[in-house]
CHARMM-style PDB file with segment names, atoms N, HN, CA, C and O in Angstrom:
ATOM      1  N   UNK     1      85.154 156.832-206.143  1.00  0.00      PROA
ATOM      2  CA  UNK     1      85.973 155.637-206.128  1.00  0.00      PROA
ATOM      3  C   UNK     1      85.299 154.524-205.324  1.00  0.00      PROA
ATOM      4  O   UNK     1      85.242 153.486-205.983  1.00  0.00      PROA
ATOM      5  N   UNK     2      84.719 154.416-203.977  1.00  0.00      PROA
ATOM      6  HN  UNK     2      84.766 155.259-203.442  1.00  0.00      PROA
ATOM      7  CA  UNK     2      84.156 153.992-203.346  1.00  0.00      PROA
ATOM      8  C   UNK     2      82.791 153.157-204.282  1.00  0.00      PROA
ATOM      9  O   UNK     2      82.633 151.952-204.084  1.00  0.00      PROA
ATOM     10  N   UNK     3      81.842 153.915-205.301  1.00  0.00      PROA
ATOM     11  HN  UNK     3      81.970 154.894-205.462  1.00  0.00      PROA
ATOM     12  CA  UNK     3      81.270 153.197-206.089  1.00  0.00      PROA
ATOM     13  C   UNK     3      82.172 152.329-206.742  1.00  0.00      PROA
ATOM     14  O   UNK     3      81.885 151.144-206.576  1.00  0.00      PROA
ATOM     15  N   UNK     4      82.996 152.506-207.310  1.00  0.00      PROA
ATOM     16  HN  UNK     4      83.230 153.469-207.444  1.00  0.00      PROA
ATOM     17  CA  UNK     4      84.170 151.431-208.226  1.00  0.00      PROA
ATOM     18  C   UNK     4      84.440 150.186-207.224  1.00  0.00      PROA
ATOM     19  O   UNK     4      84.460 149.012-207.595  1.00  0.00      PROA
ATOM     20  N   UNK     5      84.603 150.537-206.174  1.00  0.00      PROA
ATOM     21  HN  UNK     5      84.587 151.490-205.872  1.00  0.00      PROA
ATOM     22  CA  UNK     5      84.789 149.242-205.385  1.00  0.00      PROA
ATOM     23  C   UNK     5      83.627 148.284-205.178  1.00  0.00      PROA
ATOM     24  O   UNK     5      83.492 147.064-205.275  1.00  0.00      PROA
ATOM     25  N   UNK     6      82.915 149.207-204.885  1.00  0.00      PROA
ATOM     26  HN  UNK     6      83.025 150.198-204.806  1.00  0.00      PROA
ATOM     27  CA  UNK     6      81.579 148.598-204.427  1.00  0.00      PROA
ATOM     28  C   UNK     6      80.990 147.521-205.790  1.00  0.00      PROA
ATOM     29  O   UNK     6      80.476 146.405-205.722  1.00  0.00      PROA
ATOM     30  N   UNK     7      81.312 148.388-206.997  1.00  0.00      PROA
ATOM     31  HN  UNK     7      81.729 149.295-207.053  1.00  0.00      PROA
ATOM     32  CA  UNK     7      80.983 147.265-208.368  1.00  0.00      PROA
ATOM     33  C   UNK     7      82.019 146.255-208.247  1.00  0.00      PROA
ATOM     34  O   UNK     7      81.675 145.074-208.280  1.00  0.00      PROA
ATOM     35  N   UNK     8      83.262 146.569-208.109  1.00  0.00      PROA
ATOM     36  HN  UNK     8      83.541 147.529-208.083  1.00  0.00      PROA
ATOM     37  CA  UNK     8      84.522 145.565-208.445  1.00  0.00      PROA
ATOM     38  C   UNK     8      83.538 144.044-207.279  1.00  0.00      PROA
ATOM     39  O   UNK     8      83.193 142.993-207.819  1.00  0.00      PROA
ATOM     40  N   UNK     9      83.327 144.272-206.010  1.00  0.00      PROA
ATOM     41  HN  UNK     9      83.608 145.126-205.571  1.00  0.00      PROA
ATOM     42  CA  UNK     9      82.951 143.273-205.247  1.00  0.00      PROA
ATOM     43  C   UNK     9      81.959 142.809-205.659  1.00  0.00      PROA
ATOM     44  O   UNK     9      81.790 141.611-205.433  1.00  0.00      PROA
ATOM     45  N   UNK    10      80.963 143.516-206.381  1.00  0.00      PROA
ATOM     46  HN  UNK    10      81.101 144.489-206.564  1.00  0.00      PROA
ATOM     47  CA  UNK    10      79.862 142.376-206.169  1.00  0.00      PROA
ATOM     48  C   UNK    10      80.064 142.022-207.781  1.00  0.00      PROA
ATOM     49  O   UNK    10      79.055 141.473-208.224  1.00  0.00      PROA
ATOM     50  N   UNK    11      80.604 142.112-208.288  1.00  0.00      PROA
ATOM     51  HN  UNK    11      81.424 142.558-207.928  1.00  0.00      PROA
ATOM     52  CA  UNK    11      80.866 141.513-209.466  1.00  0.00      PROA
ATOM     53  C   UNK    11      82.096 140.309-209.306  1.00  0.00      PROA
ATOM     54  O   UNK    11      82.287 139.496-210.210  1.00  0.00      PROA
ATOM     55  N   UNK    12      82.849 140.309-208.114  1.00  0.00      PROA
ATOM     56  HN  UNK    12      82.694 140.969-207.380  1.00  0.00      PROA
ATOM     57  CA  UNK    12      83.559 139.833-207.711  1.00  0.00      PROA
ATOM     58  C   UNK    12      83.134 137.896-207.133  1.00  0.00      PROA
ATOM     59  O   UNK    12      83.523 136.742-207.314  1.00  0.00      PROA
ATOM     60  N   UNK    13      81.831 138.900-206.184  1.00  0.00      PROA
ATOM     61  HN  UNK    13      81.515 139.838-206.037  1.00  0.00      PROA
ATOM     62  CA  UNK    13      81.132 138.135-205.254  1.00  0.00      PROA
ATOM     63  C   UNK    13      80.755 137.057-205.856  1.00  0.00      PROA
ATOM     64  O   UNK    13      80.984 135.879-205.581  1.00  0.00      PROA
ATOM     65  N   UNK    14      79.906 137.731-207.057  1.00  0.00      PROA
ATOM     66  HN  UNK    14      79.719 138.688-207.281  1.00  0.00      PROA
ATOM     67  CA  UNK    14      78.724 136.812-207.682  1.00  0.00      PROA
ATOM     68  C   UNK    14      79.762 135.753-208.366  1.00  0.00      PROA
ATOM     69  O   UNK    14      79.644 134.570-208.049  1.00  0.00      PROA
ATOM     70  N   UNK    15      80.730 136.124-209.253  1.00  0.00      PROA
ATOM     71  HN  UNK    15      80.825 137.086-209.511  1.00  0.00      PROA
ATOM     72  CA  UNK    15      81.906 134.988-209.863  1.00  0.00      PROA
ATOM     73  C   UNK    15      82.452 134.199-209.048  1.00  0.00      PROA
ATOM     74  O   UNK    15      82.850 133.128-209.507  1.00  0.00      PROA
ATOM     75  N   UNK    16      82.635 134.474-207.636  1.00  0.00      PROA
ATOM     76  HN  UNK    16      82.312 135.344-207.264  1.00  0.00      PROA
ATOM     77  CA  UNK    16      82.953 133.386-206.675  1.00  0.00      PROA
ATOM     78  C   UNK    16      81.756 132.376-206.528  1.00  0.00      PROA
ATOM     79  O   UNK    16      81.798 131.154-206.389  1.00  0.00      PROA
ATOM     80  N   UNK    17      80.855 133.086-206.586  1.00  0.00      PROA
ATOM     81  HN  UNK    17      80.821 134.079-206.698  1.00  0.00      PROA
ATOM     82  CA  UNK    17      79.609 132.399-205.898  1.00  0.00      PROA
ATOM     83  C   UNK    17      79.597 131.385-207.675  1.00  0.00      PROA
ATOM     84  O   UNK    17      80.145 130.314-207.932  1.00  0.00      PROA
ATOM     85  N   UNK    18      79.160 131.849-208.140  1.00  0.00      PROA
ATOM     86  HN  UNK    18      78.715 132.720-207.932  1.00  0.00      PROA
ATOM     87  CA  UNK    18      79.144 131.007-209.497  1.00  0.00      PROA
ATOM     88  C   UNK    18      80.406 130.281-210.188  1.00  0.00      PROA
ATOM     89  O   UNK    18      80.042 129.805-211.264  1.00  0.00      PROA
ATOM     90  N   UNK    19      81.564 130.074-209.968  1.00  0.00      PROA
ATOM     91  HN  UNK    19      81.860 130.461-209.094  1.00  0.00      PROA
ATOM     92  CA  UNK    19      82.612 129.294-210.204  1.00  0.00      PROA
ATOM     93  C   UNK    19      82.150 128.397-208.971  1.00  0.00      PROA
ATOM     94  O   UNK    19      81.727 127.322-209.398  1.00  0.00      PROA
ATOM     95  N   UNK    20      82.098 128.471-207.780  1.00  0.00      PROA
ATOM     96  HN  UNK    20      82.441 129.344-207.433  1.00  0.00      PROA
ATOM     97  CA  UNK    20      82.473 127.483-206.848  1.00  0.00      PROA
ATOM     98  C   UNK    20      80.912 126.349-206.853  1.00  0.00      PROA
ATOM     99  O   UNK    20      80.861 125.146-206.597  1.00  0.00      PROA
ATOM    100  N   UNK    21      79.748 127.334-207.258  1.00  0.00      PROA
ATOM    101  HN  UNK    21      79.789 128.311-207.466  1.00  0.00      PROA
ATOM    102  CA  UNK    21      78.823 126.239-207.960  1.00  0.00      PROA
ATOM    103  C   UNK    21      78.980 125.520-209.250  1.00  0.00      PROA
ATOM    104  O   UNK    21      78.470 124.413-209.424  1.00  0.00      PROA
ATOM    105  N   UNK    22      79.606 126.069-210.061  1.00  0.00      PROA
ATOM    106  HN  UNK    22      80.020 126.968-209.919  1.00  0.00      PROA
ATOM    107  CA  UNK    22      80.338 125.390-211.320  1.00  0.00      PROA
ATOM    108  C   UNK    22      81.037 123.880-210.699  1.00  0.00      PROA
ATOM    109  O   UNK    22      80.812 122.730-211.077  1.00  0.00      PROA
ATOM    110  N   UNK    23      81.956 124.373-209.612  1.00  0.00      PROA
ATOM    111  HN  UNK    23      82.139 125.306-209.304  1.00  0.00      PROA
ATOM    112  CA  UNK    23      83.133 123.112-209.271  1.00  0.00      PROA
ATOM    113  C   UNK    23      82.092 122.109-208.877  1.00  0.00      PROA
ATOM    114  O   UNK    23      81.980 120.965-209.316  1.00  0.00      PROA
ATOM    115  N   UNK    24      81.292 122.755-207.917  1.00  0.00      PROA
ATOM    116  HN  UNK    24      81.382 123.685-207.560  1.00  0.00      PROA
ATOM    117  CA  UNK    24      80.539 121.443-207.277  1.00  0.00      PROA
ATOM    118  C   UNK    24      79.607 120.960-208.153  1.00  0.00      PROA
ATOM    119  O   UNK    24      79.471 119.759-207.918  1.00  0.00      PROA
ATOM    120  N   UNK    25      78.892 121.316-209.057  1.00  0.00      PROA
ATOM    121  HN  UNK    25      79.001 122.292-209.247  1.00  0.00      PROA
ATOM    122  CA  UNK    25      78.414 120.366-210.105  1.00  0.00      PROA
ATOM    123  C   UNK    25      79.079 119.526-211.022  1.00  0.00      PROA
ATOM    124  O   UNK    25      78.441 118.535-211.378  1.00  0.00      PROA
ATOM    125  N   UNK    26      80.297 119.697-211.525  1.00  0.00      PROA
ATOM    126  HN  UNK    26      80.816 120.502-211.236  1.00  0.00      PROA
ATOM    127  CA  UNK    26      80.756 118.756-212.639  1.00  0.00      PROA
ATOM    128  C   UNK    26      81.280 117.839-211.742  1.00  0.00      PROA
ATOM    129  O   UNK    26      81.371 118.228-210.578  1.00  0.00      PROA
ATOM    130  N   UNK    27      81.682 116.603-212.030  1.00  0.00      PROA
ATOM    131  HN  UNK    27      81.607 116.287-212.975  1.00  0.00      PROA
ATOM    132  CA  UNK    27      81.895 115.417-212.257  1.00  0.00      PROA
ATOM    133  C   UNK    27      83.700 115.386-211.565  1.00  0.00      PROA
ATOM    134  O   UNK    27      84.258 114.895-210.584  1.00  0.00      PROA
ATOM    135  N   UNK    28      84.129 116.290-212.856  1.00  0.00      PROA
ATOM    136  HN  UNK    28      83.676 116.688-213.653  1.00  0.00      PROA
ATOM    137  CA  UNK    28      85.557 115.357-213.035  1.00  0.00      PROA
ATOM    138  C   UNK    28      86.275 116.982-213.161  1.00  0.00      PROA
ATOM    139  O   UNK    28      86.227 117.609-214.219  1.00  0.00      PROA
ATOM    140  N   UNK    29      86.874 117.479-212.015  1.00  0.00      PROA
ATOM    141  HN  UNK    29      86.913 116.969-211.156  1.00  0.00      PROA
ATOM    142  CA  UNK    29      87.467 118.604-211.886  1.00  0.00      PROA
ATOM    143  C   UNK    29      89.189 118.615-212.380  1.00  0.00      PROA
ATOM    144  O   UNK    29      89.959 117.803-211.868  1.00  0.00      PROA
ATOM    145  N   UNK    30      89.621 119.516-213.310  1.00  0.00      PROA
ATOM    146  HN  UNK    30      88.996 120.175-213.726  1.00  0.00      PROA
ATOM    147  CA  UNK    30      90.610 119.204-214.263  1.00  0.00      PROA
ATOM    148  C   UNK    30      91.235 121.165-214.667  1.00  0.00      PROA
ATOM    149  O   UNK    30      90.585 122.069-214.143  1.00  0.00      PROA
ATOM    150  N   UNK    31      91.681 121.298-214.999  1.00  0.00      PROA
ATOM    151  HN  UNK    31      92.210 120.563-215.424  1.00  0.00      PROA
ATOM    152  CA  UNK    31      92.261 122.687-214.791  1.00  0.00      PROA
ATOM    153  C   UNK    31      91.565 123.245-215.940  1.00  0.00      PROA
ATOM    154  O   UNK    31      91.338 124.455-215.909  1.00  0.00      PROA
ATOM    155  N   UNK    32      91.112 122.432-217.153  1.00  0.00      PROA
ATOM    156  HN  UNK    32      91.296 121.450-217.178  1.00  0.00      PROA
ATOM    157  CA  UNK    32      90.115 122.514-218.284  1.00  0.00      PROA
ATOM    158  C   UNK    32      88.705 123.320-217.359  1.00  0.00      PROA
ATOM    159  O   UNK    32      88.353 124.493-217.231  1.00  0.00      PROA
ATOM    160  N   UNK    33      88.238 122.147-216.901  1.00  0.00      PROA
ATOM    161  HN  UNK    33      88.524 121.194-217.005  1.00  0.00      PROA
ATOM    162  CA  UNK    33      87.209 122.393-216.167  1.00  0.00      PROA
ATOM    163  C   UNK    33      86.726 123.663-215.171  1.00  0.00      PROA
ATOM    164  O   UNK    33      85.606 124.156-215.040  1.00  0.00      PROA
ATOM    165  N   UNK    34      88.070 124.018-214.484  1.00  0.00      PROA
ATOM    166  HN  UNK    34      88.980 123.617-214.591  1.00  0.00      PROA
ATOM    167  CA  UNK    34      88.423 125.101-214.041  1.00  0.00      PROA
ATOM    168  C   UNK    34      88.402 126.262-214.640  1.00  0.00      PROA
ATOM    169  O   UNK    34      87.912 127.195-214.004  1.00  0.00      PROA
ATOM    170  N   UNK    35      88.870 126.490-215.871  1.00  0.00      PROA
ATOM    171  HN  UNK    35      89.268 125.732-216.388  1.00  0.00      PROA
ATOM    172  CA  UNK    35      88.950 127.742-216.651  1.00  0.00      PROA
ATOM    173  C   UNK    35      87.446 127.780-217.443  1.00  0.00      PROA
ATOM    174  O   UNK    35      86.979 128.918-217.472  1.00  0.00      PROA
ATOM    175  N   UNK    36      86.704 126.865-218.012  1.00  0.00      PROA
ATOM    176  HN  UNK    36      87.084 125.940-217.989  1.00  0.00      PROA
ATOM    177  CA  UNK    36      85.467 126.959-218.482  1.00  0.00      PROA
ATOM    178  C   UNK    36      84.621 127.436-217.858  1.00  0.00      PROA
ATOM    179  O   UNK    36      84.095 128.503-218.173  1.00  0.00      PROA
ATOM    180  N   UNK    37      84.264 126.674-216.716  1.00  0.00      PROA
ATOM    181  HN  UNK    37      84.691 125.807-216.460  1.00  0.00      PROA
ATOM    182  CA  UNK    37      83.590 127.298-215.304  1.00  0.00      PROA
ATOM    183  C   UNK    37      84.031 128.996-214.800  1.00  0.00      PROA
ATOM    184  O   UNK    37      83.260 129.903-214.486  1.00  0.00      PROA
ATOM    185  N   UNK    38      85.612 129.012-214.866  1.00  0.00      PROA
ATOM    186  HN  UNK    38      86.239 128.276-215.121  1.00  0.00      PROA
ATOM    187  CA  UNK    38      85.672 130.362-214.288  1.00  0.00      PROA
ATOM    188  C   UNK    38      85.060 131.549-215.781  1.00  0.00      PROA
ATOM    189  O   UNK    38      84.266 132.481-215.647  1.00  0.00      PROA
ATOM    190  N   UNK    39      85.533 131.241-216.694  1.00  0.00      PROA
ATOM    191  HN  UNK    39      86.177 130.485-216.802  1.00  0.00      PROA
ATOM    192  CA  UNK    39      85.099 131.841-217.810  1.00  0.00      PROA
ATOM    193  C   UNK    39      83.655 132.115-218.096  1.00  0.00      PROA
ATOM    194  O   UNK    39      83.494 133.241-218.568  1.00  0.00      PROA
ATOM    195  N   UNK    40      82.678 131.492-217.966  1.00  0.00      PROA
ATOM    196  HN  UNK    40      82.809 130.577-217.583  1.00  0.00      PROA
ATOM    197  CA  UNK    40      81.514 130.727-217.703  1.00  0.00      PROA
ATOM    198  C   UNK    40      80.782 132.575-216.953  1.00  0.00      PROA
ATOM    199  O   UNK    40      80.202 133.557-217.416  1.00  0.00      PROA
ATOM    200  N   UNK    41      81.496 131.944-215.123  1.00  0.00      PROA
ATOM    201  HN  UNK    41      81.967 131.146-214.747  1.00  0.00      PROA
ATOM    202  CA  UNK    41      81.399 132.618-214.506  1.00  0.00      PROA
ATOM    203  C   UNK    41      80.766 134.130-214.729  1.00  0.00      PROA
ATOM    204  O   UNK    41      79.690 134.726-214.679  1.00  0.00      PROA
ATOM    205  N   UNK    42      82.575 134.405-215.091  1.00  0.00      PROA
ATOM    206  HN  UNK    42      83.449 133.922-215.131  1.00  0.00      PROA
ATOM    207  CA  UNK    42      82.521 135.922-215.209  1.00  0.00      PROA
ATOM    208  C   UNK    42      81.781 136.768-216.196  1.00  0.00      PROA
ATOM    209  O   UNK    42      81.533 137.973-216.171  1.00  0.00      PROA
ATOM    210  N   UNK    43      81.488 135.833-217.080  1.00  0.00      PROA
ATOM    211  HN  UNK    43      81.689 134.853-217.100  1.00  0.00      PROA
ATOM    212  CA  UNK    43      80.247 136.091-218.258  1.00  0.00      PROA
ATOM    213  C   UNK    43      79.282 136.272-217.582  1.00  0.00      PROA
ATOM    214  O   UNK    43      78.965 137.454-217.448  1.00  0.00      PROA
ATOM    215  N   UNK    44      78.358 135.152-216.833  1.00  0.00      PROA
ATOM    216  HN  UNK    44      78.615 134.192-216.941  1.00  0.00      PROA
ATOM    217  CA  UNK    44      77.643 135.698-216.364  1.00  0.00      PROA
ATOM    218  C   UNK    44      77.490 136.658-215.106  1.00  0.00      PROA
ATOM    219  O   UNK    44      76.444 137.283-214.933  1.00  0.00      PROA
ATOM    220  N   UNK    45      78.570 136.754-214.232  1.00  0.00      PROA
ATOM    221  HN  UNK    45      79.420 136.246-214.372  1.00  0.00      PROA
ATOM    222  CA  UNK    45      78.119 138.017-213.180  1.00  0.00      PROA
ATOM    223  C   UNK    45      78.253 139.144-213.973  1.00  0.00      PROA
ATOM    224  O   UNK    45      77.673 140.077-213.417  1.00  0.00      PROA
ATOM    225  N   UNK    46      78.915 139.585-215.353  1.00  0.00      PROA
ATOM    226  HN  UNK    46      79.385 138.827-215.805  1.00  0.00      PROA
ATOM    227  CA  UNK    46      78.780 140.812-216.071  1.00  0.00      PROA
ATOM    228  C   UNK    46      77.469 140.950-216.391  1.00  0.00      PROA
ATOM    229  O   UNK    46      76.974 142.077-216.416  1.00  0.00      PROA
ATOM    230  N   UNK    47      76.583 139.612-216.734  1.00  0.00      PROA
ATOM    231  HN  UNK    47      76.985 138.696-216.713  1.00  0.00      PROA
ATOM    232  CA  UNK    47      75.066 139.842-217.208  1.00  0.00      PROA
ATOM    233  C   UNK    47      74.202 140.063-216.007  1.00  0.00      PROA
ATOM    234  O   UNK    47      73.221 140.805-216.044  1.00  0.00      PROA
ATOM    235  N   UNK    48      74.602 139.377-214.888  1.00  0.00      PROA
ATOM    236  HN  UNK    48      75.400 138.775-214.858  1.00  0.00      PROA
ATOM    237  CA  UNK    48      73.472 139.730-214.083  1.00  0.00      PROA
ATOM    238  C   UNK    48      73.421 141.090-213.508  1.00  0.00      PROA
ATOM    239  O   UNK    48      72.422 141.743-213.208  1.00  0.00      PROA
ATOM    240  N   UNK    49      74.934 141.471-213.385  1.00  0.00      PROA
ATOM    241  HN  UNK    49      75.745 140.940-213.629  1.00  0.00      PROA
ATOM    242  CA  UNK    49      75.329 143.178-213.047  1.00  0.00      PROA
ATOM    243  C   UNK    49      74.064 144.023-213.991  1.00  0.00      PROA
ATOM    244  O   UNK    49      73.057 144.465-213.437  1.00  0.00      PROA
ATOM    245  N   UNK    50      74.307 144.154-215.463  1.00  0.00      PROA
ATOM    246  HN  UNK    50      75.125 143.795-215.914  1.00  0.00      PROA
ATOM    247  CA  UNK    50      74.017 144.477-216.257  1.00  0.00      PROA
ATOM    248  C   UNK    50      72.543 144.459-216.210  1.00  0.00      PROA
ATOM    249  O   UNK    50      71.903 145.468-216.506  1.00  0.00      PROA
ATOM    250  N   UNK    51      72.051 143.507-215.900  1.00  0.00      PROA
ATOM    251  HN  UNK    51      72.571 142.687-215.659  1.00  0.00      PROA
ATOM    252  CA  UNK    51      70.413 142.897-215.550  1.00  0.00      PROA
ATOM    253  C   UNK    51      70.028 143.612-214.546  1.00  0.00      PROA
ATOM    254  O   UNK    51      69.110 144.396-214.788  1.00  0.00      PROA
ATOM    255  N   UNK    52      70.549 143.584-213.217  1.00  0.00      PROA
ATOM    256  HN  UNK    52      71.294 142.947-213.021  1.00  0.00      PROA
ATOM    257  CA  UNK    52      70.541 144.894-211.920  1.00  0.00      PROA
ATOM    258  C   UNK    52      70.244 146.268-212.696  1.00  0.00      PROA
ATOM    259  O   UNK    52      69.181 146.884-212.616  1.00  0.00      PROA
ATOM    260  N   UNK    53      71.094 146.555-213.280  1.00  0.00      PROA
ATOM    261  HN  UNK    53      71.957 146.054-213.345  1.00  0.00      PROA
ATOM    262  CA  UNK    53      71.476 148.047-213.514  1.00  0.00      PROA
ATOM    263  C   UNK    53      69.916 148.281-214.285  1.00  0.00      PROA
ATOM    264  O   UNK    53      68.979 148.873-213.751  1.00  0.00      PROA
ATOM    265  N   UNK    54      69.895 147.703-215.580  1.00  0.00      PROA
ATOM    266  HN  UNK    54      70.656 147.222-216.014  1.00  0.00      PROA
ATOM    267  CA  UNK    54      68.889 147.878-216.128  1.00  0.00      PROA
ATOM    268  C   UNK    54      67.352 147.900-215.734  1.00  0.00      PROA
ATOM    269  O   UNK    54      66.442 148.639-216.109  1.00  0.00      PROA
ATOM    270  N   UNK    55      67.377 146.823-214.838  1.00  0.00      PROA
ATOM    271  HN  UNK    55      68.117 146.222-214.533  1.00  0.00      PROA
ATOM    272  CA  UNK    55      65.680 146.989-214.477  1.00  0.00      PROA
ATOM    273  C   UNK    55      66.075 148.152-213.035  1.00  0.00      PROA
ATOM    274  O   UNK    55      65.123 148.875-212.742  1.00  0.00      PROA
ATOM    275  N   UNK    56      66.831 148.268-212.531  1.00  0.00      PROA
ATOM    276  HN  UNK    56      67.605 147.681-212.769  1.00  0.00      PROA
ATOM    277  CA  UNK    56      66.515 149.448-211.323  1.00  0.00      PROA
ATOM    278  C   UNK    56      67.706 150.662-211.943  1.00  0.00      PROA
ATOM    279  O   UNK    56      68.738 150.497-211.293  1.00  0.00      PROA
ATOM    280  N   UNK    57      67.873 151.715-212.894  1.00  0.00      PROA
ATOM    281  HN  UNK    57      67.035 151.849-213.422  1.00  0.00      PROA
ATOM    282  CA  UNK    57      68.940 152.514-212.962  1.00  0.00      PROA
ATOM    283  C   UNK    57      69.356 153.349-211.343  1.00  0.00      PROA
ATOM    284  O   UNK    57      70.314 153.703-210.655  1.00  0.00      PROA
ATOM    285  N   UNK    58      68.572 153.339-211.366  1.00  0.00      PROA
ATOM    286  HN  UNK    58      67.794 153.052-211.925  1.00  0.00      PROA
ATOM    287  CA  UNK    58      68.429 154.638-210.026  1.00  0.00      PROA
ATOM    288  C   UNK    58      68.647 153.601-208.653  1.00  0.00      PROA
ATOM    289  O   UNK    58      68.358 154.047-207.542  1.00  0.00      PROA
ATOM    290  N   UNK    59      69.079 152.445-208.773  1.00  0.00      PROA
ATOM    291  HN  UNK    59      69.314 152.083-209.675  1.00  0.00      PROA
ATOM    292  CA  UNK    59      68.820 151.460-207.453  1.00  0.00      PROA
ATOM    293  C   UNK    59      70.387 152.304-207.413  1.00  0.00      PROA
ATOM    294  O   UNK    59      70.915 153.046-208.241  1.00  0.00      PROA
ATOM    295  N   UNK    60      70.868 151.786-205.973  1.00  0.00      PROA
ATOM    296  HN  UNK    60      70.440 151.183-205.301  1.00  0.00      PROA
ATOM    297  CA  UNK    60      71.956 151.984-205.262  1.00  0.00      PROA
ATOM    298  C   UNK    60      73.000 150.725-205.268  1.00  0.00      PROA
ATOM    299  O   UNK    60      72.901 149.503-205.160  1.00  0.00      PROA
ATOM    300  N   UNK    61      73.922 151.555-205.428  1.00  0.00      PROA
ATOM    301  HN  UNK    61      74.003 152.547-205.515  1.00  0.00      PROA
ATOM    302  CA  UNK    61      74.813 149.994-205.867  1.00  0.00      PROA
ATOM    303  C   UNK    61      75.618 149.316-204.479  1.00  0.00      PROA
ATOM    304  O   UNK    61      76.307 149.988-203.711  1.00  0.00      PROA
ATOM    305  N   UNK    62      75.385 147.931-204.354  1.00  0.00      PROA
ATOM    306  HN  UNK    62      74.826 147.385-204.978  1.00  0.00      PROA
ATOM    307  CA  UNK    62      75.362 147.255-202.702  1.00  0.00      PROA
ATOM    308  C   UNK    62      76.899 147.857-202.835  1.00  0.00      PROA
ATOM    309  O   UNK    62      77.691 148.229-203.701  1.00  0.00      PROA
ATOM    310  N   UNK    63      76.766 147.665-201.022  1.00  0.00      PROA
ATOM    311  HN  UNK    63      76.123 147.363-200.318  1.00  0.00      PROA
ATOM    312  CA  UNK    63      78.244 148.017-200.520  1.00  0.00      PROA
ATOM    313  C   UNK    63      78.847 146.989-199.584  1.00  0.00      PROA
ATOM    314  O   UNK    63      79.872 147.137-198.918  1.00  0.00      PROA
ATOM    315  N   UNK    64      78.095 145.973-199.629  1.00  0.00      PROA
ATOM    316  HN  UNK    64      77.262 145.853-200.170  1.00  0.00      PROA
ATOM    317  CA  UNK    64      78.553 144.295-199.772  1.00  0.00      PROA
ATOM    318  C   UNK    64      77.832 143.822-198.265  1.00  0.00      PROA
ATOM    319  O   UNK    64      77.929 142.771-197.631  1.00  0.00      PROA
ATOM    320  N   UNK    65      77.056 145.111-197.995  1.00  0.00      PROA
ATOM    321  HN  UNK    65      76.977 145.964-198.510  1.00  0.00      PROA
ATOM    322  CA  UNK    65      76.409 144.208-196.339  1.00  0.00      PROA
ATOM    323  C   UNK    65      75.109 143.272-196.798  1.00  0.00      PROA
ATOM    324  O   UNK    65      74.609 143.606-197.872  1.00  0.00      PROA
ATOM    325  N   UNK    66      74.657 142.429-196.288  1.00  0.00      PROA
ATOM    326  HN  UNK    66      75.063 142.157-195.415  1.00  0.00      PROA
ATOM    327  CA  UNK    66      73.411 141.800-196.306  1.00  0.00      PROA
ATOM    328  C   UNK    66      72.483 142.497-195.318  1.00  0.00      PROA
ATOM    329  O   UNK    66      71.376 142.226-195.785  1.00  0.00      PROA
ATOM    330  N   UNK    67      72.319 143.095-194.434  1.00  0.00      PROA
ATOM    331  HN  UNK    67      73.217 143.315-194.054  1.00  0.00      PROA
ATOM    332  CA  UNK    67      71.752 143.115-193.721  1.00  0.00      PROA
ATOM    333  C   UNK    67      70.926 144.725-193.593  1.00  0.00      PROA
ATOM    334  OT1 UNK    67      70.121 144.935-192.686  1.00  0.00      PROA
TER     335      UNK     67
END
């Protein structure tokens, strides 16, 4: 279970991190804008997950420290 979490966050992480760069690039922030971006998002932290997994299978999946 502990792996399940550990994916739920950084799949979590990365969609925060990439919606809130979404907001700060456009222009003209609108609830439109909001859902494209978040949509956007979560598309891509599924690909970059997916991108992880694939080039390292055997890597260890983060448990959200940096350090």
């Amino acid at each position: 279970m502990a792996v399940r979490g550990a994916a739920v966050a950084e799949l979590a992480g990365c969609w925060a991190a990439l919606t809130g760069l979404w907001v700060v690039l456009i222009s003209a922030v609108d609830a439109l804008e909001w859902g494209v971006g978040a949509a956007a998002a979560l598309l891509a932290a599924f690909a970059a997950r997916a991108a992880r997994r694939a080039a390292r299978p055997d890597a260890p999946v983060p448990d959200g420290r940096f350090w």
